[in-house]
Every structure is written in C-alpha cells, then in structure tokens.
C-alpha positions as CSV (number, residue, x, y, z in Angstrom):
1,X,0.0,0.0,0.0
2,X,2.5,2.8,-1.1
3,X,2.0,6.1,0.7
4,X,-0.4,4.5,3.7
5,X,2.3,1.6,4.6
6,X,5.2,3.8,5.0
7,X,4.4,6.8,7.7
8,X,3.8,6.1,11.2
9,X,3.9,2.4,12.5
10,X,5.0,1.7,8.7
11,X,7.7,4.1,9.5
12,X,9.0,2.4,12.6
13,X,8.4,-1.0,11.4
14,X,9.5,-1.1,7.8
15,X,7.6,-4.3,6.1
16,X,5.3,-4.9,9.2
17,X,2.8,-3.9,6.7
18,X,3.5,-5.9,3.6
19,X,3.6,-8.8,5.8
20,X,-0.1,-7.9,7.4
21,X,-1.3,-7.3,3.9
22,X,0.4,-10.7,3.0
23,X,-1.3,-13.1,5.8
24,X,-5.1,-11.4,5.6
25,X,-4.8,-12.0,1.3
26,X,-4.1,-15.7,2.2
27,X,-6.4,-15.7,5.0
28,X,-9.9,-14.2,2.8
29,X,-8.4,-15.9,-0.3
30,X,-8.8,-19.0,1.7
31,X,-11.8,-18.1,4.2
32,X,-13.8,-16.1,1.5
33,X,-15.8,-14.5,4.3
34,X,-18.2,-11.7,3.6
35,X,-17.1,-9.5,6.8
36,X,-14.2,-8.9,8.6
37,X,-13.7,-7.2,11.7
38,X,-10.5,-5.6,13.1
39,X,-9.9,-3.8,16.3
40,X,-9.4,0.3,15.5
41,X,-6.6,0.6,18.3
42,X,-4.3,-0.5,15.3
43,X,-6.3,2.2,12.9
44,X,-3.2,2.2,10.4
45,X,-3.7,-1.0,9.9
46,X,-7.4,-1.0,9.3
47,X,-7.2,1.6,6.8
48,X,-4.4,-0.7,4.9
49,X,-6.8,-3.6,5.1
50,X,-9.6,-2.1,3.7
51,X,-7.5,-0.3,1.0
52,X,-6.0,-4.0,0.2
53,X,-9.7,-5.3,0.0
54,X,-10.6,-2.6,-2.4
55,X,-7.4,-2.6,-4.5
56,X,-7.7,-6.2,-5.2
57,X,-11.2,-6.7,-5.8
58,X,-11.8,-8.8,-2.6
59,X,-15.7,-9.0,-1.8
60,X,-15.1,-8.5,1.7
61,X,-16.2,-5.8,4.1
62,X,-13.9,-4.7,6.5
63,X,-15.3,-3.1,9.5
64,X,-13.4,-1.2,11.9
65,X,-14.7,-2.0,15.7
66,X,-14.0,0.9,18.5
67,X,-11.3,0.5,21.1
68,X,-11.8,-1.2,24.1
69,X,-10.8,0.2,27.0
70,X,-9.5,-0.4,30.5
71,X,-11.4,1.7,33.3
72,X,-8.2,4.2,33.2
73,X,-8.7,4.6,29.6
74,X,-5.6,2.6,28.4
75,X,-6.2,0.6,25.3
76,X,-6.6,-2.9,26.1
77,X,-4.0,-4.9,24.8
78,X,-1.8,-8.2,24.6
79,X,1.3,-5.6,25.6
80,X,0.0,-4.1,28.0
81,X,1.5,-7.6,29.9
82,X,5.0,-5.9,29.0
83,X,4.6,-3.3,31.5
84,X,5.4,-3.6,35.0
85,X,3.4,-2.4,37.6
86,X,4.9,1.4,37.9
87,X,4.6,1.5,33.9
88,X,1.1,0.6,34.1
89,X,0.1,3.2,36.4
90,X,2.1,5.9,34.0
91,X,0.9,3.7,30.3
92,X,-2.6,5.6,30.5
93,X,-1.2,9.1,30.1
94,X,-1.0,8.4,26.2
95,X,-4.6,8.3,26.0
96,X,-5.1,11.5,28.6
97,X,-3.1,13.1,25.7
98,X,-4.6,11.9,22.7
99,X,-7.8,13.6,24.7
100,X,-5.9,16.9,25.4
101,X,-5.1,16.9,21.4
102,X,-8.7,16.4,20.7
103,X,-9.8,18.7,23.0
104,X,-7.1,21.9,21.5
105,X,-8.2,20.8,17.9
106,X,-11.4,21.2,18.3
107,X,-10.9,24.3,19.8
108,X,-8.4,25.3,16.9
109,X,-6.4,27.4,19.5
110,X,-3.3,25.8,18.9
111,X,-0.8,24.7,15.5
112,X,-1.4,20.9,14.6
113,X,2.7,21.3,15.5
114,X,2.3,22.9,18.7
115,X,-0.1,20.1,19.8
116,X,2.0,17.2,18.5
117,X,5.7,18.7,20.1
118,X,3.8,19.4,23.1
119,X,2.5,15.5,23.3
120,X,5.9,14.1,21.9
121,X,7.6,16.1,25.0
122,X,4.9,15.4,27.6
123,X,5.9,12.0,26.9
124,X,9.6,11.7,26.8
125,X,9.4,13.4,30.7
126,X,7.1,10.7,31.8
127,X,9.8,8.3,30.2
128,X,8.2,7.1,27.5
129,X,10.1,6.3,24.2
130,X,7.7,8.0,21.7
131,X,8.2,7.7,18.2
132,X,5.5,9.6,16.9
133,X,2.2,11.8,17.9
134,X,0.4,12.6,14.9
135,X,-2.4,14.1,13.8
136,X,-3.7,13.1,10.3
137,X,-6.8,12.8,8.1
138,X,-9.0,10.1,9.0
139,X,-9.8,8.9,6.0
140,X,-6.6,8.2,5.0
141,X,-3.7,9.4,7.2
142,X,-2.6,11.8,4.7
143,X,-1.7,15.6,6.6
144,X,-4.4,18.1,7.4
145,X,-5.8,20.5,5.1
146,X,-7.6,23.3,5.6
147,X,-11.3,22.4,5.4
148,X,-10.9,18.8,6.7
149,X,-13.4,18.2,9.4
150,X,-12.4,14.4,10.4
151,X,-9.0,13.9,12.0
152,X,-7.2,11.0,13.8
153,X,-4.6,11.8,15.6
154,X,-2.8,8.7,16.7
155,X,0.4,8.2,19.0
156,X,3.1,5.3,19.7
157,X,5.8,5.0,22.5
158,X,7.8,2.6,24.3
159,X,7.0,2.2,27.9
160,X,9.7,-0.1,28.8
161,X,9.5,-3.5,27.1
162,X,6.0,-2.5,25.6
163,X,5.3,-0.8,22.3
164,X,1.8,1.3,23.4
165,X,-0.2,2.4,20.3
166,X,-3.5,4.3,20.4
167,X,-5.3,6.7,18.7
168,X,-8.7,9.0,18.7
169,X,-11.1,10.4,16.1
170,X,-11.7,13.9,15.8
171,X,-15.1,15.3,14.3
172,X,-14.2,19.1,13.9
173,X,-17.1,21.7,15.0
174,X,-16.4,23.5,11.8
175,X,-13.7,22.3,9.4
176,X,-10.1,23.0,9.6
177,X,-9.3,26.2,9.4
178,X,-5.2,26.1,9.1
179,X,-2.9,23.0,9.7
C-alpha cells in the first residue's frame, strides 16, 4: 500500500505492513468471508486492510470495531502484559493526551505542530520512548488541510518493554481552518 504503509507504524516497522497485507490476502483468499472485523486501536492497519480489499477486488467488508478500553482509559491490549506495575500506572497518560489533542483541535487554538511537540515532550518526561504523535486525516492518514473536518490523531511509545499504540477520532465543530 504505497504512501499508507510507510508513515507512522509503517515508519518504525519497515515491512510490518507488507507482511499484514500478506497473511489477511491468504487468509480471505482462503476463508472467503463476507465480513471482517478488526480492532481500530491498530487504525493504520485498518485503513491498509480495507484499502488491500478494495485494490484487489476482494468481496469482503472490512469493518473497523471501536477500542476497548481499560477503566483508566488505556487501550486494552496483549502488551499491555510488558509493562510492569509502575509502567502501568504511567501507560494511560498516552490516552489523557490523545484527549488533550482532541480537545485543543477542536478548539483550533493551537498549530497541529504545537499540539503534537507538546505530546511528543509530555511524553519523553514521563519516560516514555515516543516515536510519533500525529495528527492526520482520517480517511486516510494523509496531513491536514484546511477544510478537513475528520481527524485522527494517533500516537506510539515505548513504555519499557511494551510498544503502546492508540489513537482518537476527531469530528471538527467547523472544518479546519489552518494545519
């Protein structure tokens, strides 16, 4: 998937992509089902599904199911077993961010920039290892414009042996009015 396979988790995991595209061809080649249903916590990969599906014809429809949550509002995942009991009380600060972000965008106070090197530094002092904090288009991750009105913005960090993804959708008041 050129372009959509490539930025973010595509960025930091060079062919993680082409190998999830790889295994779900085989997988509805084999299956044939008529739905599919993947989690949106990895929303990169959702939208490289469905844009697989499309591109090759496949009469399957891929539906994206919301995150699931723990009560702290971590997303609830397999890695979240990676994180001792100290990270785990500091993991769900990724999420309090993401909410921050939305919160600023909607208000269109602040640059996209601002909000993302404020994030990115918020947390590398709670001793995260982020590698990105991005806010993108939601229908397909490209960069804001001015106009858009539906925006993800979606983070990843190491907290120590876990890679924490997450993400939240953005429905503008009014549309963008300046990236």
């Amino acid at each position: 998937m050129p372009g959509l396979s490539t930025i973010l988790c595509g960025q930091y995991r060079p062919g993680h992509f082409s190998g999830v595209a790889t295994v779900v061809t085989k997988l509805f080649i084999n299956v044939q089902p008529d739905v599919a249903l993947f989690g949106e916590k990895d929303y990169q990969q959702v939208l490289v599904i469905k844009r697989m599906v499309h591109d090759l014809l496949m009469p399957t429809e891929v539906v994206g199911l919301p995150i699931v949550r723990e009560a702290d509002g971590l997303a609830m995942s397999s890695r979240n077993g990676y994180l001792n009991a100290e990270e785990r009380g500091r993991a769900p600060l990724i999420h309090r961010l993401l909410q921050q972000a939305a919160d600023k965008l909607r208000a269109q106070g602040s640059s996209l920039i601002a909000i993302e090197t404020a994030a990115m530094a918020e947390l590398a002092a709670a001793g995260f290892r982020p590698e990105y904090f991005s806010i993108r288009r939601a229908v397909d991750l490209e960069a804001p414009k001015a106009g858009d009105s539906s925006l993800q913005i979606l983070a990843a960090a190491w907290l120590g042996a876990a890679r924490l993804i997450d993400n939240v959708r953005v429905e503008m008041p009014a549309p963008l009015r300046a990236p």
